[in-house]
Backbone as XML, in Angstrom:
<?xml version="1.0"?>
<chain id="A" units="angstrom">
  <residue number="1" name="UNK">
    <atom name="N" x="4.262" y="7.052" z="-16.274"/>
    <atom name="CA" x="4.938" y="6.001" z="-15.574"/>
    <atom name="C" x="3.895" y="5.084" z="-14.959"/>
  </residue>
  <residue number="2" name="UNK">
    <atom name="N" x="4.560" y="4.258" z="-14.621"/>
    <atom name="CA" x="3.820" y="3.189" z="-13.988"/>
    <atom name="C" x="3.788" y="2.728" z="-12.906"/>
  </residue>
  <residue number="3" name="UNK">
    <atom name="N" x="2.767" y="2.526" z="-12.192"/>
    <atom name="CA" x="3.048" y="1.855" z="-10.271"/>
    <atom name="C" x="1.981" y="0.824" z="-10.076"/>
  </residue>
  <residue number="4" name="UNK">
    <atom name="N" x="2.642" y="0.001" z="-9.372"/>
    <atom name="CA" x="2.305" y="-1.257" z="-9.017"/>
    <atom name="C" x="1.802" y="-0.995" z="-7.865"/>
  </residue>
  <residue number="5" name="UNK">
    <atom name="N" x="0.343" y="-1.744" z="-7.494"/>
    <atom name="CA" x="-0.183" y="-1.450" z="-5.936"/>
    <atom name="C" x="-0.515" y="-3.140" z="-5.651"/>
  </residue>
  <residue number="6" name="UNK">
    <atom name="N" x="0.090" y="-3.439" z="-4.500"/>
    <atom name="CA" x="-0.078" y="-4.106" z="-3.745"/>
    <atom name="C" x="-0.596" y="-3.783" z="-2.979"/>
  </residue>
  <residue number="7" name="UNK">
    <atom name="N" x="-1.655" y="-5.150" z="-2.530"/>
    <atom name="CA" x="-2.774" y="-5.347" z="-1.672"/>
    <atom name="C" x="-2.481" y="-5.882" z="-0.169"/>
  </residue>
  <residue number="8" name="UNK">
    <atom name="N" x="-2.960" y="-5.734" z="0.925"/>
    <atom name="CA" x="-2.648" y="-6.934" z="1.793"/>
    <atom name="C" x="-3.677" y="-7.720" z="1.970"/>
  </residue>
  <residue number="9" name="UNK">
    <atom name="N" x="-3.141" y="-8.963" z="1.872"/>
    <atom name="CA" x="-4.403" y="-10.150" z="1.815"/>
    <atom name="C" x="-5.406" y="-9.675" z="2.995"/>
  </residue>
  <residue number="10" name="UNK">
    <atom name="N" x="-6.887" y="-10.201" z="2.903"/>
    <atom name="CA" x="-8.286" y="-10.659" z="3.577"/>
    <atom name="C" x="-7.160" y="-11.255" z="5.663"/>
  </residue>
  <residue number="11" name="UNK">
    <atom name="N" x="-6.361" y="-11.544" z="5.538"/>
    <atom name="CA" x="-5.283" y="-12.021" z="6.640"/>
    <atom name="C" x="-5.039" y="-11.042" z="7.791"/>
  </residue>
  <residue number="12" name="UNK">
    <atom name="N" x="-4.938" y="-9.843" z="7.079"/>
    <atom name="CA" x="-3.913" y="-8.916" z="7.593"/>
    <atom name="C" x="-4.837" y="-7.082" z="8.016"/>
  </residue>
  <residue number="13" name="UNK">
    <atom name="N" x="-5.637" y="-7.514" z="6.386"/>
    <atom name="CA" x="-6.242" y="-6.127" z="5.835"/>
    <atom name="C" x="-6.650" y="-5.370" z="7.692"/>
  </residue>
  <residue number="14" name="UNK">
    <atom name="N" x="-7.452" y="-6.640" z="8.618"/>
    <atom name="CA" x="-7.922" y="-5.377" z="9.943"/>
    <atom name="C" x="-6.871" y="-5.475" z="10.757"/>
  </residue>
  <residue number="15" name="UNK">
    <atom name="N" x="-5.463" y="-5.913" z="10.890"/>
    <atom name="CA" x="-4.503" y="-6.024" z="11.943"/>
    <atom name="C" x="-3.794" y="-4.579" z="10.960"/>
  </residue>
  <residue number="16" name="UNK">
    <atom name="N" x="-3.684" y="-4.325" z="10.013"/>
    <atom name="CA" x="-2.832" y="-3.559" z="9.908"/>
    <atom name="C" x="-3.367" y="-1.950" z="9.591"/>
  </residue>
  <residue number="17" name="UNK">
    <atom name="N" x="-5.091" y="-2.072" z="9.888"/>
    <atom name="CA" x="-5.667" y="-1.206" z="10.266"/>
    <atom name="C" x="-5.807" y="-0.811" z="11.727"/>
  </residue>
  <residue number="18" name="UNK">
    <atom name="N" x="-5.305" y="-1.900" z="12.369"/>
    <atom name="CA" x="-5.263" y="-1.820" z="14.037"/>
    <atom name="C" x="-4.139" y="-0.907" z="13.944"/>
  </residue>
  <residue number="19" name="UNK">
    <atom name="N" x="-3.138" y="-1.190" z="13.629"/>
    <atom name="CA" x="-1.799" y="-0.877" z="13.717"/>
    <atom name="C" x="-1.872" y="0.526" z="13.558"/>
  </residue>
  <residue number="20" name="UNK">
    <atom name="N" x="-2.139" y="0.620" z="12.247"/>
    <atom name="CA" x="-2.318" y="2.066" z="11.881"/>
    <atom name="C" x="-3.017" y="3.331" z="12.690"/>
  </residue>
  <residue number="21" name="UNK">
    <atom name="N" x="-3.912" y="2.741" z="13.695"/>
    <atom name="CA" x="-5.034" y="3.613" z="13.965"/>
    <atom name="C" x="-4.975" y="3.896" z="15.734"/>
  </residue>
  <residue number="22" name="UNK">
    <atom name="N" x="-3.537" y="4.673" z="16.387"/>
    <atom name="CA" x="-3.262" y="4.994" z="16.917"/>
    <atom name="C" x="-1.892" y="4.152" z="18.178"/>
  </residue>
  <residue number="23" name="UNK">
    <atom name="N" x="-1.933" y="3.301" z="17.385"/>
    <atom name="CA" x="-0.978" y="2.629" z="18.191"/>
    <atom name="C" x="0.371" y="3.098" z="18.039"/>
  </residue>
  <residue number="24" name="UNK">
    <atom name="N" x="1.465" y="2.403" z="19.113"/>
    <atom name="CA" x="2.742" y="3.135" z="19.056"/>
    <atom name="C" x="3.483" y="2.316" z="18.162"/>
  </residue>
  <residue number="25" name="UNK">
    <atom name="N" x="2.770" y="1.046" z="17.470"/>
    <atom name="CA" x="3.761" y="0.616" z="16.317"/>
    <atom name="C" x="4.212" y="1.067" z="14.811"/>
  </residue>
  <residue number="26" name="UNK">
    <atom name="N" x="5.181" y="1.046" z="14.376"/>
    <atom name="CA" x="5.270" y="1.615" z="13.013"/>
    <atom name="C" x="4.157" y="0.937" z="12.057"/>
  </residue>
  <residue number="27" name="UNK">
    <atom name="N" x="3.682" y="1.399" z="10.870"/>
    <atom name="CA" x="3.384" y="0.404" z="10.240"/>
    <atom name="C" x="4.047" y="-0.449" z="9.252"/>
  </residue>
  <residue number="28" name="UNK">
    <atom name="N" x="4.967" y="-0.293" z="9.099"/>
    <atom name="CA" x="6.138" y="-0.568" z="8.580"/>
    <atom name="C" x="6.769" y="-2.290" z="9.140"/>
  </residue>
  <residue number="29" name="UNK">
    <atom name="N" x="6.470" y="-2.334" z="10.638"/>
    <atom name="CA" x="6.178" y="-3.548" z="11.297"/>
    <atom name="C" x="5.473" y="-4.336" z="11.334"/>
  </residue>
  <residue number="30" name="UNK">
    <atom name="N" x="4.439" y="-3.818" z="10.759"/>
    <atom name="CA" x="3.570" y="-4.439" z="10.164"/>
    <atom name="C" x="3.303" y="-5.272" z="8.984"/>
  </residue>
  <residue number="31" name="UNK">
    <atom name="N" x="4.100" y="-4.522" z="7.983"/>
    <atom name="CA" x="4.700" y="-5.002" z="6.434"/>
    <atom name="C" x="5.469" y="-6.050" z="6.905"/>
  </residue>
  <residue number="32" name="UNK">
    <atom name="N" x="6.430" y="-5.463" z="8.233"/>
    <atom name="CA" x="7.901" y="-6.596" z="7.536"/>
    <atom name="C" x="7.435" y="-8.148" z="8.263"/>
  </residue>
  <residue number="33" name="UNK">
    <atom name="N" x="6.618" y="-7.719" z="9.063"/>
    <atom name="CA" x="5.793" y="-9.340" z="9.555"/>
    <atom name="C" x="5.175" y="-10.100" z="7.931"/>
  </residue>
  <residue number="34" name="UNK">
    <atom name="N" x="4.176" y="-9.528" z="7.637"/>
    <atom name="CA" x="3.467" y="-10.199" z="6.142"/>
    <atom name="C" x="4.346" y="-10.413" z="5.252"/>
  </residue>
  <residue number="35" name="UNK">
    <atom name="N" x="5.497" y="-9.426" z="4.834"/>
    <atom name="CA" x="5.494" y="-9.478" z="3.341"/>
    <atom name="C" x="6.397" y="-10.821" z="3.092"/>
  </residue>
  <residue number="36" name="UNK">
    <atom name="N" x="6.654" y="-11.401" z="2.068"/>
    <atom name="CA" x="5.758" y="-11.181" z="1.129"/>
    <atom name="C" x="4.470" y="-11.744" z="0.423"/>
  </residue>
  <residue number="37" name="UNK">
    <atom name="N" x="4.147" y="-12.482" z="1.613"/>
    <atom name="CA" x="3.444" y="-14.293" z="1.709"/>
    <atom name="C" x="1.992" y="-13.721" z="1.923"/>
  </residue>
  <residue number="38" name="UNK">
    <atom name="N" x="1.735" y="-13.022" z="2.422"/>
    <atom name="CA" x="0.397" y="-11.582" z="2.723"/>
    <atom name="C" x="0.127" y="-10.412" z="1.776"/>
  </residue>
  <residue number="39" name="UNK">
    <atom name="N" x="0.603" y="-10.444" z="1.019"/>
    <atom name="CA" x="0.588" y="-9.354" z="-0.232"/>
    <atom name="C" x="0.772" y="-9.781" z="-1.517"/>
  </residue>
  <residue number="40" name="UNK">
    <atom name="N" x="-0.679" y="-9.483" z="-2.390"/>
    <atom name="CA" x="-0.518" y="-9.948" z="-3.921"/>
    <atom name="C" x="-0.651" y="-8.237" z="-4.591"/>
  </residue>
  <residue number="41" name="UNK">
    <atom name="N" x="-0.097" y="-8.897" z="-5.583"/>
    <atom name="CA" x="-0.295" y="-7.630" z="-6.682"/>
    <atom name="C" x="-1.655" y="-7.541" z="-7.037"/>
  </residue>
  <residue number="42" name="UNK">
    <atom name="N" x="-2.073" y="-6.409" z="-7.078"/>
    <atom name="CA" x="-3.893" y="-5.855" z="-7.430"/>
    <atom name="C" x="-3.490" y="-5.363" z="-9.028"/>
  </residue>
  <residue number="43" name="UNK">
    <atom name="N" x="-2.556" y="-4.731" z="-9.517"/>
    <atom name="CA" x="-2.558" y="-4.331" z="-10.333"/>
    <atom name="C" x="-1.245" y="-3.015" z="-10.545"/>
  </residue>
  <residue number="44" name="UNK">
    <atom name="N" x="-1.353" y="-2.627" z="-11.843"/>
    <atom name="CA" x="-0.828" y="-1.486" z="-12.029"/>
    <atom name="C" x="-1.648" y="-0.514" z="-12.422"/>
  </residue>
  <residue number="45" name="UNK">
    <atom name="N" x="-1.214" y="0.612" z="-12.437"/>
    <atom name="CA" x="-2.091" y="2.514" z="-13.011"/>
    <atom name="C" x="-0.972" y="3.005" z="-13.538"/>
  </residue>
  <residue number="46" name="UNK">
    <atom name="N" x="-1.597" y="3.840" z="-14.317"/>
    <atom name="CA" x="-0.606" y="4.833" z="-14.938"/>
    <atom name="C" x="-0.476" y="5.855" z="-14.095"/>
  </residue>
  <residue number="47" name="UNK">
    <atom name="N" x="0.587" y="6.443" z="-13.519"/>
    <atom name="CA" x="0.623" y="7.960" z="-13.227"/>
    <atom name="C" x="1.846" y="8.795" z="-13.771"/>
  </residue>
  <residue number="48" name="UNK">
    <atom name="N" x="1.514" y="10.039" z="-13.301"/>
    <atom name="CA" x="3.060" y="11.008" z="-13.341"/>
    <atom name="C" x="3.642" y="11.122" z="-12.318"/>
  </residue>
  <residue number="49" name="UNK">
    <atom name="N" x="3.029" y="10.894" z="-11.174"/>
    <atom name="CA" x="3.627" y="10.987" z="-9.605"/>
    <atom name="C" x="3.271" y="9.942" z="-8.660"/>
  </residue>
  <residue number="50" name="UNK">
    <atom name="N" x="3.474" y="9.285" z="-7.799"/>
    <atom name="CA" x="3.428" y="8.148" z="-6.780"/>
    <atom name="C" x="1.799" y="8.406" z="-5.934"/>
  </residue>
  <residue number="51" name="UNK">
    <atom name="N" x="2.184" y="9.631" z="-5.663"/>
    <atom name="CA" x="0.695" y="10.290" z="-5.120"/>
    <atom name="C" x="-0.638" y="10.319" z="-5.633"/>
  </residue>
  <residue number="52" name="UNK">
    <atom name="N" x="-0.258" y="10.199" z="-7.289"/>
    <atom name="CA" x="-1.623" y="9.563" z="-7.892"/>
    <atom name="C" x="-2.435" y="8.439" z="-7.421"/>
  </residue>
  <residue number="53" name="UNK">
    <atom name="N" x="-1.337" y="7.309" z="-7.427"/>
    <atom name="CA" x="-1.566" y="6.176" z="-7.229"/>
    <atom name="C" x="-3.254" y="5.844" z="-6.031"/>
  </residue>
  <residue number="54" name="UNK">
    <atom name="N" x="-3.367" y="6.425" z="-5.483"/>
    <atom name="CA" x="-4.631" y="6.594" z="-4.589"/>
    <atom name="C" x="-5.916" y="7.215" z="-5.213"/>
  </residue>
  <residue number="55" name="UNK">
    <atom name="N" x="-5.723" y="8.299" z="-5.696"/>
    <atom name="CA" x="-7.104" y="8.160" z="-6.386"/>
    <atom name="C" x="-7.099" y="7.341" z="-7.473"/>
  </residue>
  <residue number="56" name="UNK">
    <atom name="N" x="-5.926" y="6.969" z="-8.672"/>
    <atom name="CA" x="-6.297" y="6.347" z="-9.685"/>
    <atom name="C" x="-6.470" y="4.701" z="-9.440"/>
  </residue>
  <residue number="57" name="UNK">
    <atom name="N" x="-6.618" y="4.330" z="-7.601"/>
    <atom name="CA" x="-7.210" y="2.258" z="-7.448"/>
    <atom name="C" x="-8.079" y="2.727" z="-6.685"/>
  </residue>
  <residue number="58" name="UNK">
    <atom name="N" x="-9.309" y="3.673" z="-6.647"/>
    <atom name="CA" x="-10.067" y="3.904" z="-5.618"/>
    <atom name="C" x="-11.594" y="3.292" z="-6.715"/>
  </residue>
  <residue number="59" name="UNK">
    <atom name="N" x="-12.629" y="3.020" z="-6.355"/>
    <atom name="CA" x="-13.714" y="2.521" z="-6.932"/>
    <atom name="C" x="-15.327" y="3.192" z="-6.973"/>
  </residue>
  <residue number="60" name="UNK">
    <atom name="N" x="-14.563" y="4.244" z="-6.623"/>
    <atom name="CA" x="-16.159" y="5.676" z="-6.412"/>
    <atom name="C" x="-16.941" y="5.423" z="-7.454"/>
  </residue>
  <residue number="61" name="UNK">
    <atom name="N" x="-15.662" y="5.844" z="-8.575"/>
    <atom name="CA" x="-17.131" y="5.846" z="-9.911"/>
    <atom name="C" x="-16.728" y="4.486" z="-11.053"/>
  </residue>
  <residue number="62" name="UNK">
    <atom name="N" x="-15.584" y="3.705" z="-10.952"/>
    <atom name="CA" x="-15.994" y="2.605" z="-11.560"/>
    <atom name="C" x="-14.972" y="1.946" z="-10.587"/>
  </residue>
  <residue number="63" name="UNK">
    <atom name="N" x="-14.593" y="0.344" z="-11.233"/>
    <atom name="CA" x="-13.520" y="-0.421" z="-10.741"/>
    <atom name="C" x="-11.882" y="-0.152" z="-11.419"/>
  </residue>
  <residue number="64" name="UNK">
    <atom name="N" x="-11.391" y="-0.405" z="-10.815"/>
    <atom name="CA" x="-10.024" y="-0.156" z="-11.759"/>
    <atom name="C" x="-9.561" y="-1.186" z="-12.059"/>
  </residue>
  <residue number="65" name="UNK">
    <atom name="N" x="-7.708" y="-1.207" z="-12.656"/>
    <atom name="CA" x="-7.774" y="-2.673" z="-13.173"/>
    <atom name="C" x="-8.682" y="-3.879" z="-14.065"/>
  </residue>
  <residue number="66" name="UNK">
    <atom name="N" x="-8.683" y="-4.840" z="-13.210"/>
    <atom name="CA" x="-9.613" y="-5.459" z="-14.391"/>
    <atom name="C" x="-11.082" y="-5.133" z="-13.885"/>
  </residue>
  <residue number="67" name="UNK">
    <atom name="N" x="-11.093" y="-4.433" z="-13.106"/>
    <atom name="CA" x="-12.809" y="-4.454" z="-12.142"/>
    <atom name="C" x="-12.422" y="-5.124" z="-11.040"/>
  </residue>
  <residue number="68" name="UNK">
    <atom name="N" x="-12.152" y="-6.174" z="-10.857"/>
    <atom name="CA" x="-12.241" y="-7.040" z="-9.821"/>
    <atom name="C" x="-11.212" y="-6.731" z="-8.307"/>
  </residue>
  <residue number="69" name="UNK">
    <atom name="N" x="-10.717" y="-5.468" z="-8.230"/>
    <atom name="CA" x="-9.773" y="-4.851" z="-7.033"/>
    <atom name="C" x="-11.036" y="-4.434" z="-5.949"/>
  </residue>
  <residue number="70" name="UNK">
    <atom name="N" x="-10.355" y="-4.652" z="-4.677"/>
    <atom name="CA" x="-10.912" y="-3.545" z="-3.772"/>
    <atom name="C" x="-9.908" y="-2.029" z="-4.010"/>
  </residue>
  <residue number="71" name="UNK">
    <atom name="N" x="-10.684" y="-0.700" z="-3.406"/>
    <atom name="CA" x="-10.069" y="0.312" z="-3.356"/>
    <atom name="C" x="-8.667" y="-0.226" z="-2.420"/>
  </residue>
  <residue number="72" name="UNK">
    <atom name="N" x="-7.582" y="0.906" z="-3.206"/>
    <atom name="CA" x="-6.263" y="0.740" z="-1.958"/>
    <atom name="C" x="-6.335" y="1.546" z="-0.995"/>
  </residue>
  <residue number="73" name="UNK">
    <atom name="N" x="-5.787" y="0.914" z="0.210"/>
    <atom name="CA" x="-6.659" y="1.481" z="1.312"/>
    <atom name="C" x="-5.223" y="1.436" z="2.369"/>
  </residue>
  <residue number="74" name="UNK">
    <atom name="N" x="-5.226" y="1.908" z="3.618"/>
    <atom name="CA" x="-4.126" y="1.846" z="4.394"/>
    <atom name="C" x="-3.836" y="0.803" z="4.919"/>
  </residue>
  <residue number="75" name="UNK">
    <atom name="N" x="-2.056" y="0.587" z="4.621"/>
    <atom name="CA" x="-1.225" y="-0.739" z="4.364"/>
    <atom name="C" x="-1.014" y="-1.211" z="3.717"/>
  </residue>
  <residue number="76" name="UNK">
    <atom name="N" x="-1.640" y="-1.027" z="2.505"/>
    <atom name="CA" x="-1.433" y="-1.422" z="0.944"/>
    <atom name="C" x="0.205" y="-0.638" z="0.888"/>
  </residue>
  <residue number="77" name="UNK">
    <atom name="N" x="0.752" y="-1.565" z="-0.236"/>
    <atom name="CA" x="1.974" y="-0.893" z="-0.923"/>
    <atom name="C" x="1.681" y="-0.603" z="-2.373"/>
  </residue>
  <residue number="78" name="UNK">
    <atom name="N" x="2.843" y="0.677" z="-2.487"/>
    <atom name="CA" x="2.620" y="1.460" z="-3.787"/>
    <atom name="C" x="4.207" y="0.847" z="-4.258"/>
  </residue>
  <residue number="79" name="UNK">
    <atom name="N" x="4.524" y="0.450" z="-5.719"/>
    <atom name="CA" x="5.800" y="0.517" z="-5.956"/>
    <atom name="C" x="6.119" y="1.521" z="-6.895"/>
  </residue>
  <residue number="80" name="UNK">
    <atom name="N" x="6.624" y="2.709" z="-7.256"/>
    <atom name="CA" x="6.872" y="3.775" z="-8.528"/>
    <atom name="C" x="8.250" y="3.779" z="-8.513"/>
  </residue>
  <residue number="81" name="UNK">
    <atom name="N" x="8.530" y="3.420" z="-10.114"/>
    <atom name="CA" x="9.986" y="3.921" z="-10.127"/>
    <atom name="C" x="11.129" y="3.346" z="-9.409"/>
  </residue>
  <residue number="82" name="UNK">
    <atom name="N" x="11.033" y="2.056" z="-8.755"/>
    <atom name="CA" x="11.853" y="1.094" z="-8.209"/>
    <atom name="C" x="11.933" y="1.453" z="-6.700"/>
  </residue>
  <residue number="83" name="UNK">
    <atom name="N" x="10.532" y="2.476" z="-6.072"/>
    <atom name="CA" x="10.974" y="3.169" z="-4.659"/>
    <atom name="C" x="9.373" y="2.386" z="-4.455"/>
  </residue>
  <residue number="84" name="UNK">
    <atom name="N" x="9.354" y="1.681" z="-2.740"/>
    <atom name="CA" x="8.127" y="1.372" z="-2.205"/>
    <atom name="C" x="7.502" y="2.693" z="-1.467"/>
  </residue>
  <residue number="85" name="UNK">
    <atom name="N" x="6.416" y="2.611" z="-1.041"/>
    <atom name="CA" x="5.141" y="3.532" z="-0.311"/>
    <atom name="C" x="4.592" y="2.514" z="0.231"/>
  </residue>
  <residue number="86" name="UNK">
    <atom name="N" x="4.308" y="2.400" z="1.700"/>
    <atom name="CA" x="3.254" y="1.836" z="2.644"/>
    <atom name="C" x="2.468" y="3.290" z="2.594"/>
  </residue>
  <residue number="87" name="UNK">
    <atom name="N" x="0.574" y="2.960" z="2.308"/>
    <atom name="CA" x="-0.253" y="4.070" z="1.951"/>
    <atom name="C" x="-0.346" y="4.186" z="3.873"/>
  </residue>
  <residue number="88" name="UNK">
    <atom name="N" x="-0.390" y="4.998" z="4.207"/>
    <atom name="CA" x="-0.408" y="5.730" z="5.389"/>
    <atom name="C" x="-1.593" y="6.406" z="5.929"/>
  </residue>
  <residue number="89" name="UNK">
    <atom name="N" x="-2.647" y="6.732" z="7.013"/>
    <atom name="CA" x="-3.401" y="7.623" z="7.183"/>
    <atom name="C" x="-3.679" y="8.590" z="6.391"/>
  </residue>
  <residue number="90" name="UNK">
    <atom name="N" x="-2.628" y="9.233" z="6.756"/>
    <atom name="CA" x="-2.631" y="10.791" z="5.310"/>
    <atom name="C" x="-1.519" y="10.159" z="4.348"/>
  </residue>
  <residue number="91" name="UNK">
    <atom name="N" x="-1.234" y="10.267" z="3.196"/>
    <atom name="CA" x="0.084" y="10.397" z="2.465"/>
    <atom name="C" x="0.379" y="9.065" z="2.480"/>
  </residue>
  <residue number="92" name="UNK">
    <atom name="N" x="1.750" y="9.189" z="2.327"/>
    <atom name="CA" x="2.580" y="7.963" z="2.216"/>
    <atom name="C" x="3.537" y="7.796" z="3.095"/>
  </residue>
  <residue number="93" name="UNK">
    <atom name="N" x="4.191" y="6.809" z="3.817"/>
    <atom name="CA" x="5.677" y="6.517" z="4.166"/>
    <atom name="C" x="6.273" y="6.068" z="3.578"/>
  </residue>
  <residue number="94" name="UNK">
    <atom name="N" x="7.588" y="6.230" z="3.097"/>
    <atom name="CA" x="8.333" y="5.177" z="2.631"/>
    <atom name="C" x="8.979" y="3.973" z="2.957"/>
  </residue>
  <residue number="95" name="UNK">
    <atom name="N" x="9.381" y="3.302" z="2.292"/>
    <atom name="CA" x="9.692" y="2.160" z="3.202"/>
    <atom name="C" x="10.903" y="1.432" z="1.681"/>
  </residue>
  <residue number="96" name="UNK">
    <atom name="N" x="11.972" y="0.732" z="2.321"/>
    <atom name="CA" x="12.678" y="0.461" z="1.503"/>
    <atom name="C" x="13.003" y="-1.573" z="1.574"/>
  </residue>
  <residue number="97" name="UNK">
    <atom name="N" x="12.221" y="-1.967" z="0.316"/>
    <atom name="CA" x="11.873" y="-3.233" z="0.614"/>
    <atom name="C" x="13.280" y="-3.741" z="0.019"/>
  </residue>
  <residue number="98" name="UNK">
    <atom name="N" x="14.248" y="-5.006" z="0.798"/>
    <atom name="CA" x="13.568" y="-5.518" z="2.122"/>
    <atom name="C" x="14.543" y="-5.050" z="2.988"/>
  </residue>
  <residue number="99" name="UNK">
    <atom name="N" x="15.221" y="-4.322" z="3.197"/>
    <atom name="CA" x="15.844" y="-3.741" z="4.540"/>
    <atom name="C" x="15.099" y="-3.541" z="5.191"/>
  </residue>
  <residue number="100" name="UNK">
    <atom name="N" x="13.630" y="-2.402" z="5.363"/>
    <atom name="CA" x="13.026" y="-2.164" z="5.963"/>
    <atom name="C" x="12.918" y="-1.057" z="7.060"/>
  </residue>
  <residue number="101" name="UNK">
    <atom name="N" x="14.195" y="0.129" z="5.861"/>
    <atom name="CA" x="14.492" y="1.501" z="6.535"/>
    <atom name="C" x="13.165" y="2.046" z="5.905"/>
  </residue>
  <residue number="102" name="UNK">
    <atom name="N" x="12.317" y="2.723" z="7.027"/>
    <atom name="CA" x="11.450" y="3.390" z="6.912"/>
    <atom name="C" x="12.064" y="4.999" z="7.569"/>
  </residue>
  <residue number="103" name="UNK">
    <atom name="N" x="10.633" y="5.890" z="6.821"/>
    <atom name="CA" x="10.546" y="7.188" z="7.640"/>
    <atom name="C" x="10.055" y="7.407" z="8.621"/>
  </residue>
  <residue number="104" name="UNK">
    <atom name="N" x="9.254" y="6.078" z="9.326"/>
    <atom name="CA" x="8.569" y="5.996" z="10.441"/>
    <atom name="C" x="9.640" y="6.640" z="11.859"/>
  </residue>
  <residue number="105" name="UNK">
    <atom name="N" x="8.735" y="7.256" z="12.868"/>
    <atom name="CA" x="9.666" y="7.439" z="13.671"/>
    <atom name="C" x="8.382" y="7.045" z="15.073"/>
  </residue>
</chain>
């Protein structure tokens, strides 16, 4: 299968590392501020599971895509299978674009 990873623009990339990195906001609030005017498509990967999706846009030992991606990194979105992922500290949250019911609590 296939998943689409979205990036968040050069805009956003350290506010939604702020966000992420102990504050009491979701990050999910974070998305629904940017999207979708703050987020381009980086590309697609092949996987079997959503959870791939992180090591197979990471750039250790080459580039992915066409070369030209940064690694996906937290706040990026994953799309698999018609279901979104905001990449999270550890794991994933889900997030359901554009309502914007998350698992965040």
């Amino acid at each position: 299968m296939l998943a689409t990873i979205y990036h968040a623009d050069q805009t956003i990339f350290r506010d939604t590392l702020f966000y992420m990195n102990g504050s009491t906001i979701c990050p999910v609030e974070t998305v629904q501020e940017f999207w979708p005017t703050h987020y381009y498509v980086a590309g697609t990967v092949e996987i079997t599971d959503y959870h791939d999706t992180f090591e197979a846009s990471q750039n250790l030992d080459s580039g992915w895509g066409d070369g030209n991606q940064r690694s996906t990194s937290v706040g990026d979105i994953v799309e698999s299978d018609g279901r979104y992922y905001i990449v999270a500290p550890v794991g994933y949250d889900p997030i359901d674009l554009p309502t914007w019911e998350s698992a965040c609590v």
